[in-house]
C-alpha positions as CSV (number, residue, x, y, z in Angstrom):
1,X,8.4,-0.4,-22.9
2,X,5.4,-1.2,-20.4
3,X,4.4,0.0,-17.9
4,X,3.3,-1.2,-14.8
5,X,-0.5,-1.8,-13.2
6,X,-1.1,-2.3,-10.0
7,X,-4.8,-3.5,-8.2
8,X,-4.7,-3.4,-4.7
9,X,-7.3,-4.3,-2.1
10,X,-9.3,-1.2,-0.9
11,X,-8.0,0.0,2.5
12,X,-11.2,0.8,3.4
13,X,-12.7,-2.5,3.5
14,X,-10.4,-4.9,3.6
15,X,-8.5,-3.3,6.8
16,X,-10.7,-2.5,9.6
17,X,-10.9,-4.0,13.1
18,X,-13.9,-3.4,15.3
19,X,-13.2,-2.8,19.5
20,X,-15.4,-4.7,21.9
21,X,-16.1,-2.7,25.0
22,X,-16.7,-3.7,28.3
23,X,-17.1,-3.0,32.0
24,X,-15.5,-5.2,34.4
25,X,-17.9,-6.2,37.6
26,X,-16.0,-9.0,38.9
27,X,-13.0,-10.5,39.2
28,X,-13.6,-13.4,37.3
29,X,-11.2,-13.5,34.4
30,X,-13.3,-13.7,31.4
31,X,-13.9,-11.4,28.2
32,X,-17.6,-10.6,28.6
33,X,-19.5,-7.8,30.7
34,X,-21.8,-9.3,33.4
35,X,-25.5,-8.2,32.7
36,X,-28.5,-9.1,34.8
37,X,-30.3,-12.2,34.0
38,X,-34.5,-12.1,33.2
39,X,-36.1,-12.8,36.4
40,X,-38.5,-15.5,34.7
41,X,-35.0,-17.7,34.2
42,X,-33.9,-17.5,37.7
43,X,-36.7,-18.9,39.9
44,X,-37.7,-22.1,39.9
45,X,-41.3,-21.7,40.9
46,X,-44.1,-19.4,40.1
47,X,-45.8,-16.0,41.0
48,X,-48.9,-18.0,42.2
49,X,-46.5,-20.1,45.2
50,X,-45.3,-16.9,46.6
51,X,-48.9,-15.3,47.0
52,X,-49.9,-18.5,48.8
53,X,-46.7,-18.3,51.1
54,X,-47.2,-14.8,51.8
55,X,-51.4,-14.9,52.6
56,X,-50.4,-18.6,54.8
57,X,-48.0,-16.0,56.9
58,X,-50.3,-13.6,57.3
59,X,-52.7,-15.8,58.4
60,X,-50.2,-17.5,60.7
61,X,-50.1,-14.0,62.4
62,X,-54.1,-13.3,62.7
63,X,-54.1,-16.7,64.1
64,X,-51.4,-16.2,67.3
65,X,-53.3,-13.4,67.6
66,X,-56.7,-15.0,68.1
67,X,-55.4,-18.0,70.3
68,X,-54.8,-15.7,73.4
69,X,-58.6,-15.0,73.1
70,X,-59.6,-18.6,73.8
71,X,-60.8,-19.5,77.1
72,X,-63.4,-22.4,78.1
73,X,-65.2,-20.5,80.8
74,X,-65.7,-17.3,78.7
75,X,-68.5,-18.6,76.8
76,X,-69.4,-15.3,75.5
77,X,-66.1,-14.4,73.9
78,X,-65.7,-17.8,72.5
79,X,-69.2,-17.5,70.8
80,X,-68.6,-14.1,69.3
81,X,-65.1,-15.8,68.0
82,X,-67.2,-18.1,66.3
83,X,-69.2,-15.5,64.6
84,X,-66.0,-13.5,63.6
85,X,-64.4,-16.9,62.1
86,X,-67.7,-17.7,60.4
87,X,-67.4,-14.1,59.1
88,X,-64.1,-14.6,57.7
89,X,-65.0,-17.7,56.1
90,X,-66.9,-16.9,54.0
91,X,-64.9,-14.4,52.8
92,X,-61.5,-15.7,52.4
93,X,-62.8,-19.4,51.8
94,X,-60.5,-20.8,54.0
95,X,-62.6,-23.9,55.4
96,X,-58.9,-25.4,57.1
97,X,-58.8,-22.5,59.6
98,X,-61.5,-24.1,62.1
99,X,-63.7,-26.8,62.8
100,X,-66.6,-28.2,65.2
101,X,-65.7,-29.6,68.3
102,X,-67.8,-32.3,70.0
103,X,-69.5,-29.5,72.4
104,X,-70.5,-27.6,69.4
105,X,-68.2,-24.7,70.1
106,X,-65.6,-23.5,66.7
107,X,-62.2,-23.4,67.9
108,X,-58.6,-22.6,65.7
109,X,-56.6,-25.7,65.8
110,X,-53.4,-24.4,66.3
111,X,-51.0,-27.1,66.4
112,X,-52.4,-28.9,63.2
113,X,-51.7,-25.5,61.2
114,X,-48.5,-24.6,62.6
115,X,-47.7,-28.3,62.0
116,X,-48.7,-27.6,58.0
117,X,-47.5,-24.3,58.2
118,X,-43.8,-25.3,59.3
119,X,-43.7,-28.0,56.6
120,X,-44.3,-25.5,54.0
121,X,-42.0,-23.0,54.9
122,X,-39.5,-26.0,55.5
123,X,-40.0,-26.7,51.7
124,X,-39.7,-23.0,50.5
125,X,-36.7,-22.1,52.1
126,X,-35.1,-25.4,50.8
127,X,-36.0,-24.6,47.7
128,X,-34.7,-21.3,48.0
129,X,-31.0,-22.9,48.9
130,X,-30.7,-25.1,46.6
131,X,-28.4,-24.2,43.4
132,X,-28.7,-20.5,44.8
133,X,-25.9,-18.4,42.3
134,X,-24.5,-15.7,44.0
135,X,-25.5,-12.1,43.4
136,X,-23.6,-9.1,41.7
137,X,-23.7,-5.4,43.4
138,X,-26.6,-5.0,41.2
139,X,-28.6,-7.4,43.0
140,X,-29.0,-9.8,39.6
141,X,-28.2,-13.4,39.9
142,X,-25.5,-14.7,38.3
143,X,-24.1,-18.6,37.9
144,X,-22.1,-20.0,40.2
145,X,-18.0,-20.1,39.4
146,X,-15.7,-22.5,40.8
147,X,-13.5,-21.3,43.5
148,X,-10.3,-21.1,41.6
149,X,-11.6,-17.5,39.6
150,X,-11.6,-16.1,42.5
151,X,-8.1,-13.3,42.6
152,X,-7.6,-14.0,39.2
153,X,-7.4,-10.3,37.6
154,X,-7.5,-9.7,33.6
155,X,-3.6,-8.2,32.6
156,X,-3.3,-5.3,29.8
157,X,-1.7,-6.4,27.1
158,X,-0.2,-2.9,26.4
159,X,1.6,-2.5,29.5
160,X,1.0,-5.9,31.4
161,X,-0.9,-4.2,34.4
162,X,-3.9,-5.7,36.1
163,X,-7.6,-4.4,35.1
164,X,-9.5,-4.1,37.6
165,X,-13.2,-2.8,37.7
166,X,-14.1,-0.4,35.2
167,X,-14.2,-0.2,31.4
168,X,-11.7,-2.1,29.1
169,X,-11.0,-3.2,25.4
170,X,-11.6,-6.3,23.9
171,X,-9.1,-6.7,20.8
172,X,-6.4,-8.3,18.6
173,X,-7.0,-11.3,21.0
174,X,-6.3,-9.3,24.3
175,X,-7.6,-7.1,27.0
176,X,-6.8,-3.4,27.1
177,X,-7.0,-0.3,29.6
178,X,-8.6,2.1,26.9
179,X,-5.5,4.6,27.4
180,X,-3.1,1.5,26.7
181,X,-4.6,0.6,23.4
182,X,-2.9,3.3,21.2
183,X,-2.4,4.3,17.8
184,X,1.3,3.1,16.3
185,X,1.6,5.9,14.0
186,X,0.4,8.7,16.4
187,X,1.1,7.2,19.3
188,X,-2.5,8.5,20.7
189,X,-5.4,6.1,22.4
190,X,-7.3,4.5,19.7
191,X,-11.4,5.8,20.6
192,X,-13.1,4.5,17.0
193,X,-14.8,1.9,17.2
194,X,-13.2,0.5,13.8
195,X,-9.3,0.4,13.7
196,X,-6.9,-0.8,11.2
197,X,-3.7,-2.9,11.0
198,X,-0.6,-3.3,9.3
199,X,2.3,-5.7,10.7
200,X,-0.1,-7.0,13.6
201,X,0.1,-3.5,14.7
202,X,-3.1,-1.0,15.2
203,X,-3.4,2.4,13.6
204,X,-5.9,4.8,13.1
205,X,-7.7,4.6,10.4
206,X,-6.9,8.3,9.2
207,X,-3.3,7.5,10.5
208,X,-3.5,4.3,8.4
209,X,-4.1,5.9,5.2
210,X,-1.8,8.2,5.8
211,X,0.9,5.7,6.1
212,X,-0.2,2.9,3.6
213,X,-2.6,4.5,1.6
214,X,-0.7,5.0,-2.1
215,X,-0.2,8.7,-3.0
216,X,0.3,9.9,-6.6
217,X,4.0,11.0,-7.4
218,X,2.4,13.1,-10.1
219,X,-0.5,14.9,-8.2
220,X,0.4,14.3,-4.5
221,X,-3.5,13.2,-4.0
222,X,-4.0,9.4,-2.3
223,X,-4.8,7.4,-5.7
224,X,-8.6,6.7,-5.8
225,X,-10.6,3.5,-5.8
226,X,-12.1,2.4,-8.9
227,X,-15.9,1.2,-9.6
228,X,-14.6,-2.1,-7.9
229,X,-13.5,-0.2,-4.6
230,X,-9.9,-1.5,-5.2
231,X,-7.4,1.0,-5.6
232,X,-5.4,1.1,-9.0
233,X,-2.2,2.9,-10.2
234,X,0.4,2.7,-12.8
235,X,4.1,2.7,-12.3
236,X,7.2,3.2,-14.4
237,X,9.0,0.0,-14.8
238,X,12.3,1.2,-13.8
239,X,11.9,4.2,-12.0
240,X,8.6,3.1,-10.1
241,X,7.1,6.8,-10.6
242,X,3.1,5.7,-9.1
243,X,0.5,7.6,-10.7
244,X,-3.2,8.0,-11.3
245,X,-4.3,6.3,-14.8
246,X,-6.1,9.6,-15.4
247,X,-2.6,11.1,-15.8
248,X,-1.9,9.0,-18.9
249,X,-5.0,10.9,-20.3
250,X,-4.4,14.2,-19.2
251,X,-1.8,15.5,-21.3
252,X,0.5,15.2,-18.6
253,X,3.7,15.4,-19.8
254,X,7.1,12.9,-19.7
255,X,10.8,13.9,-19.3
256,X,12.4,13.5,-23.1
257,X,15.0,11.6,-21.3
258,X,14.0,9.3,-18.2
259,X,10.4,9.3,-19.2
260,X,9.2,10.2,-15.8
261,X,6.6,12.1,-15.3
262,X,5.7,15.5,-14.3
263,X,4.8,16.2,-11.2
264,X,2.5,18.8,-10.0
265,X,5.0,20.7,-7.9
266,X,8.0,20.6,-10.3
267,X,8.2,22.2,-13.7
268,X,10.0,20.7,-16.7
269,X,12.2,22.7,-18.8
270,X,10.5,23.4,-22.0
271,X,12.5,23.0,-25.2
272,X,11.6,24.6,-28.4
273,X,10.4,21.7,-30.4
274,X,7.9,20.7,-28.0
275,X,9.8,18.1,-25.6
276,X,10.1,18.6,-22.0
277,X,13.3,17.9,-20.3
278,X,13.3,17.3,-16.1
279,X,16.1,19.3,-14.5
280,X,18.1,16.4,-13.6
281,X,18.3,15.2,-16.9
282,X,19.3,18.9,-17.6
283,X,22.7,18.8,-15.6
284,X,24.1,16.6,-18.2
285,X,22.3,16.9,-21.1
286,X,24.6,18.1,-24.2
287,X,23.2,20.5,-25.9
288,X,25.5,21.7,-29.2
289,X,27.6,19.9,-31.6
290,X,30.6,22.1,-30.2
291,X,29.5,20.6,-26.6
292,X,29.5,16.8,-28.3
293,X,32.9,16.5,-29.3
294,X,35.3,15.1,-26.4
295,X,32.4,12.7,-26.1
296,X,32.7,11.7,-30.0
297,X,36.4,11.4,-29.3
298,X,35.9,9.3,-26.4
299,X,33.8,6.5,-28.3
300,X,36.1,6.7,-31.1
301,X,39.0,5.6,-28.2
302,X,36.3,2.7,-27.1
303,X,35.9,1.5,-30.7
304,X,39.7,1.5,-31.1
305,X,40.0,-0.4,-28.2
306,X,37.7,-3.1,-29.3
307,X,39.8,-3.4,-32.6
308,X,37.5,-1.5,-34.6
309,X,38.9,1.9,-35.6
310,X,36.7,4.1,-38.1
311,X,39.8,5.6,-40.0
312,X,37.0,7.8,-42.4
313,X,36.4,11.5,-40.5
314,X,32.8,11.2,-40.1
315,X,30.7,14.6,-39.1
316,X,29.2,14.2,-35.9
317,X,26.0,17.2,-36.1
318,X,23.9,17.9,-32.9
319,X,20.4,18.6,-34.1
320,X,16.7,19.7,-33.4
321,X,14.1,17.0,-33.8
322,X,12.6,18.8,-36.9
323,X,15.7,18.7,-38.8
324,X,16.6,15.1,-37.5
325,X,13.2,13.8,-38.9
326,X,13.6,15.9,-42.5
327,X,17.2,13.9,-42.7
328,X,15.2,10.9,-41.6
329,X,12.9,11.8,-44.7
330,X,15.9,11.6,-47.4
331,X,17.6,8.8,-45.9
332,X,17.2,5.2,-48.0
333,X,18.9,3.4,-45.2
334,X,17.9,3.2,-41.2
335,X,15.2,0.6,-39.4
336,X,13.4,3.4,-36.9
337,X,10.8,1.8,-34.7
338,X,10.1,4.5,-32.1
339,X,8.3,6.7,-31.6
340,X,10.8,9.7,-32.1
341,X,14.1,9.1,-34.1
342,X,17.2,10.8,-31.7
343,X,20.2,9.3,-33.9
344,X,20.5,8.7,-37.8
345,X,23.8,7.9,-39.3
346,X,23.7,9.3,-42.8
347,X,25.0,7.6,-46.5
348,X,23.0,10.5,-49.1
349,X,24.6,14.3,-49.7
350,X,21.8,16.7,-47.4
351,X,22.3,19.9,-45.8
352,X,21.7,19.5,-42.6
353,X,21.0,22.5,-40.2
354,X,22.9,21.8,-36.6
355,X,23.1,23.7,-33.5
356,X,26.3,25.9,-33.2
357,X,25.9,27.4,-29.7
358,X,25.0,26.1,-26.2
359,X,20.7,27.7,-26.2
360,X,20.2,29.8,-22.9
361,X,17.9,28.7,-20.2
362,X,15.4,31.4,-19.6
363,X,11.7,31.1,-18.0
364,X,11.2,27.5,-18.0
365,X,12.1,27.1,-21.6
366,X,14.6,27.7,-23.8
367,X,15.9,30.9,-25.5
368,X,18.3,31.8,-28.3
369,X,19.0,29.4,-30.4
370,X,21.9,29.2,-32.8
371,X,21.6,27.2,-35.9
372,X,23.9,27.2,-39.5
373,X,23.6,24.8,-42.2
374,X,25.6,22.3,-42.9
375,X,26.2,20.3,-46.4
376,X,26.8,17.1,-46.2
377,X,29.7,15.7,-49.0
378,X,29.6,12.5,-50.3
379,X,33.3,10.9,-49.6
380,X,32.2,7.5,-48.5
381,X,29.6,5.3,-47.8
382,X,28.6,7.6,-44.4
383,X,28.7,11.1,-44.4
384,X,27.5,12.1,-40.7
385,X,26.1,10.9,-37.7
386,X,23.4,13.0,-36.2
387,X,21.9,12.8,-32.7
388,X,19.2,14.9,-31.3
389,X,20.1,17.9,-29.0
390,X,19.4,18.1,-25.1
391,X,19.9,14.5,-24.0
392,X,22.0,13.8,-21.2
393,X,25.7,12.4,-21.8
394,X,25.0,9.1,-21.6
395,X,22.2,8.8,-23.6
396,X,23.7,10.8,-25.6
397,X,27.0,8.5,-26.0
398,X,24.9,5.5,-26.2
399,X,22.9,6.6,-29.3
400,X,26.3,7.6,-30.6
401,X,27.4,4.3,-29.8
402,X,25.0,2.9,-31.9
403,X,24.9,5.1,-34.9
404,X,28.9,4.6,-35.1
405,X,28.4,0.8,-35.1
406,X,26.1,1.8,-38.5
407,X,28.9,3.5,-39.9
408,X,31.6,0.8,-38.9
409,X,29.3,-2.1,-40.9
410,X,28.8,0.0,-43.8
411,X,32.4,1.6,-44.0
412,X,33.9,-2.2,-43.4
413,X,31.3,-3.7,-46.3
414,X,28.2,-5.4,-44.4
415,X,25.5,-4.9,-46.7
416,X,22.1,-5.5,-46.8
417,X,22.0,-7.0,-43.2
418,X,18.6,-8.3,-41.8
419,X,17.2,-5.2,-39.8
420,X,16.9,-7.7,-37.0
421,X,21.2,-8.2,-37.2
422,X,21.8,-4.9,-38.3
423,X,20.1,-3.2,-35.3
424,X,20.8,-5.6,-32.7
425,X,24.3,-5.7,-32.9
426,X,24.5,-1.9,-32.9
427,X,22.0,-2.1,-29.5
428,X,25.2,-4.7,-28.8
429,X,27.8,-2.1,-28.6
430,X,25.4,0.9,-27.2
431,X,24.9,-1.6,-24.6
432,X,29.1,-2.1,-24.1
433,X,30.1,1.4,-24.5
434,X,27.3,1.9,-20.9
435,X,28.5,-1.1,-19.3
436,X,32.4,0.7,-19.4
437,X,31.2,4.0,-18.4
438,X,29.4,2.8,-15.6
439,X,32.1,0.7,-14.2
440,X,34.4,4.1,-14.9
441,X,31.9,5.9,-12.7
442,X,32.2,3.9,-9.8
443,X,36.2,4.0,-9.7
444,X,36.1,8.0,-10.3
445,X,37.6,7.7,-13.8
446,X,34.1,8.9,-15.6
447,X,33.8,12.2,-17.3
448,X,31.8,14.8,-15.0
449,X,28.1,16.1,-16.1
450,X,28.3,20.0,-17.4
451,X,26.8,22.6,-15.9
452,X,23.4,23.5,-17.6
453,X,24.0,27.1,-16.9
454,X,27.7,27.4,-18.5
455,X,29.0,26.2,-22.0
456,X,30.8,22.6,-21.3
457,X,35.1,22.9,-22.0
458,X,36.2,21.4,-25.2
459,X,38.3,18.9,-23.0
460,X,36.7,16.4,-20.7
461,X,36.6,17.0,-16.9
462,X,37.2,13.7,-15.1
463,X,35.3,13.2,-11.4
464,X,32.7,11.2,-9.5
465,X,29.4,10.8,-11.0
466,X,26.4,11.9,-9.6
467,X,24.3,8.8,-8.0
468,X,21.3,10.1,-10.4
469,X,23.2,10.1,-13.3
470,X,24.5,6.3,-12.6
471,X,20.9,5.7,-11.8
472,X,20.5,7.3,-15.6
473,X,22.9,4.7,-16.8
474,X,21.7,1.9,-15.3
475,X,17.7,2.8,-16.6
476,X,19.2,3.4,-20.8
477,X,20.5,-0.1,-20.3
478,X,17.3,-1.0,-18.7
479,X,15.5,0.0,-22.4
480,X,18.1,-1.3,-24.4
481,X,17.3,-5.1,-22.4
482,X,13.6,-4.3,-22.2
483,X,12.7,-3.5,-25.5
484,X,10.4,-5.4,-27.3
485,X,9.8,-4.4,-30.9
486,X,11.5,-7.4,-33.1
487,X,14.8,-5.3,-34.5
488,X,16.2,-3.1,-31.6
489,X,14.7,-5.7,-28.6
490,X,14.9,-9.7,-30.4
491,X,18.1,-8.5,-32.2
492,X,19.8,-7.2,-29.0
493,X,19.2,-10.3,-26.9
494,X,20.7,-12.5,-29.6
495,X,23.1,-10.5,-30.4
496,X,24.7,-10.2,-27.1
497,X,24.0,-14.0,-26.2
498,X,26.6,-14.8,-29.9
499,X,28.9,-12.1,-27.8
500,X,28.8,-13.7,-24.7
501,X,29.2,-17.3,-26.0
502,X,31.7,-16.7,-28.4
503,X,33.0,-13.1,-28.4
504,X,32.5,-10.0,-30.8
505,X,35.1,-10.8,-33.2
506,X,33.9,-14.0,-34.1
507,X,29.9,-12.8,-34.2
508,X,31.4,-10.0,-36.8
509,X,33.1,-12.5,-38.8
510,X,29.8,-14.8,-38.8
511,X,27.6,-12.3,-39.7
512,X,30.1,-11.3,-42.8
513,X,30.0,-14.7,-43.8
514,X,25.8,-15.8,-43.1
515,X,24.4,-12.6,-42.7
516,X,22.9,-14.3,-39.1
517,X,24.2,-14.5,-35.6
518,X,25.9,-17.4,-35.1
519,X,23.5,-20.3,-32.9
């Protein structure tokens, strides 16, 4: 049976968000922050026009000044003006200031400058109006808006209120007041810069991992990235059991039974040839061939009902897996592809050692137990069934189920069937006998699980099953479908499509005649 690999996408990458932050300085409704424009983008003319306004103003004011000095008759005051303006220009090299009238005398022609003046502050300040952008509280000018932004206010998208000035989020494609925007695991304001999101909703991206972030059923740790930074895990087919691929490495060991693995926090019941056993497996496992009995009987009645009665008293032995494998050893018949045998159906004389008493539970493991021998007499073409000790009922009844179907071909004269027809029609009726005790389970009619910590009664209880143990059920049929190898997997699948198509009887009655399943 395979098991599952799985390759996701890193969460650490692949996940994140980033918040844009901004201030709001107006109340046009846009996404950006409002910064002030370079100085050298906004004017239109240079640093050299504004010195020449400024020194032509000044001068304007020396000027006004000077003109109530003027007088015709005061020759003396008008001649030391001319010196002074002489002075001065040849200084400031401003030859426009004055010039010679026809007495000879230097006056300040004031009209003519204010004339030239007025004209070029006419020019500056219409400069100055035209395409003028209004100004933020910052003093920094900004481009012009059309009027309709104007009382237009952004809205939260957490809780639909207006934003008004003052810091805000920019994220998942709306606005947010910075205590709206809020973690959906924690339910606490989001503050990181990155975020992550699942569902179209944010999280934190500790919260996230948290949440989504596999964990290992075995260890308990978040499974780690590999080289690649994608995270990878295996998983039971049936049972989905996540794990760390280390763990298939580590000597971690598997339940006996479900094949699940061990978890870190939970111990396994050790049995005394080395297999571990999980404790739910435990509340019905069958653990001596006293114990086996009413469930021997039971199949016998299932056979019966199918028309196939074993008349022949075949010894039904409950076993360790050391003495299961020695039998294994001397037997000339059987097609064993796994791993571990847990059912042989015997046709040579052995002695056979098989458990006699329920073991006790003790420490983790188990303690005292009771074995005899057991000769096995040749009186027909089988002389016992064995099944390995500790398995739960149903896996337990299903080998059985098999193993029986081994003794009814030989005891009925099917000889030297392919392993493929052989095995598969045995997976056939392993596969039956589950299918009835499931659908007993769910009416009530089932026989209950025994208590691991009392012997089981020589008469079967009947009650509810447990919904792990019909889980339990449903998973041995799982393996009997799943299988691959060519006997116990090909065999089953056409095996049970002859049953289905034309019913057991007439498969039996093929196979007697071709030694094939019928097409």
């Amino acid at each position: 049976m395979g098991w599952l690999t799985k390759i996701l996408k890193g969460f650490s990458s692949g996940s994140s968000h980033r918040v844009a932050e901004g201030r709001d300085h107006e109340r046009y409704e846009n996404d950006g922050i409002w910064e002030d424009p370079p100085m050298d983008e906004l004017l239109d003319f240079d640093n050299g026009e504004i010195d020449r306004a400024i020194a032509l103003s000044l001068a304007e004011e020396d000027e006004r000044e000077a003109c109530s000095l003027v007088e015709d008759d005061n020759k003396s005051v008008c001649s030391s003006l001319e010196e002074e303006e002489e002075e001065e220009d040849q200084k400031d090299e401003v030859p426009s200031l004055s010039e010679e009238d026809h007495k000879g005398k230097k006056v300040i022609d004031v009209n003519s400058y204010f004339e030239e003046d007025e004209e070029l502050a006419k020019a500056i300040q219409l400069s100055l109006n035209m395409d003028s952008p209004p100004r933020n509280n910052y003093g920094s000018l900004l481009p012009r808006f059309p009027n309709f932004f104007q009382g237009v206010y952004r809205t939260c998208a957490g809780c639909n209120g207006k934003i008004g000035h003052g810091r805000f989020l920019s994220c998942m494609g709306g606005v947010w007041h910075p205590e709206c925007f809020r973690c959906h695991a924690c339910s606490l304001p989001i503050s990181d810069y990155e975020f992550s999101m699942s569902e179209n909703r944010p999280f934190h991206k500790s919260c996230y991992k948290e949440h989504h972030h596999p964990k290992c059923d075995v260890c308990k740790n978040f499974i780690p990235t590999n080289v690649g930074g994608l995270i990878e895990y295996r998983a039971h087919p049936f049972w989905l059991q996540k794990y760390c691929p280390a763990h298939e490495h580590d000597g971690t060991p598997r339940c006996c039974s479900c094949e699940r693995m061990e978890p870190r926090d939970t111990r396994y019941l050790l049995l005394d040839d080395g297999r571990k056993l999980c404790l739910q497996c435990l509340d019905s496992a069958i653990m001596d061939t006293h114990e086996c009995q009413p469930l021997y009987l039971e199949i016998q009645d299932f056979y019966e009902g199918l028309n196939m009665k074993i008349e022949q008293q075949v010894p039904l032995l409950l076993v360790e897996r050391q003495a299961l494998n020695e039998a294994m050893e001397g037997e000339k018949h059987g097609h064993h592809h796994m791993p571990e045998t847990r059912g042989l159906c015997l046709s040579e004389e052995q002695t056979i050692s098989t458990i006699i008493r329920r073991p006790r539970v003790g420490a983790g493991r188990i303690i005292d137990m009771f074995t005899e021998p057991y000769k096995l007499v040749r009186k027909c073409e089988v002389t016992a069934i064995l099944i390995l000790y500790s398995l739960p009922r149903l896996l337990t009844g299903s080998i059985l189920a098999h193993e029986m179907m081994h003794a009814w071909l030989r005891l009925k004269g099917y000889s030297n069937l392919p392993p493929d027809v052989e095995e598969g029609i045995c997976q056939v009726l392993a596969h039956m006998w589950l299918d009835s005790e499931i659908m007993a389970g769910a009416s009530g009619t089932s026989v209950a699980s025994s208590s691991s910590s009392a012997p089981a009664p020589a008469s079967s209880k009947k009650g509810k099953r447990s919904d792990f143990e019909k889980q339990l059920g449903e998973f041995f049929k799982h393996q009997i479908e799943s299988d691959t190898s060519a006997a116990y997997g090909d065999g089953f699948r056409e095996g049970n499509k002859a049953v289905l198509k034309y019913g057991l009887r007439s498969t039996l009655d093929h196979i007697r005649l071709t030694g094939r399943f019928p097409c």
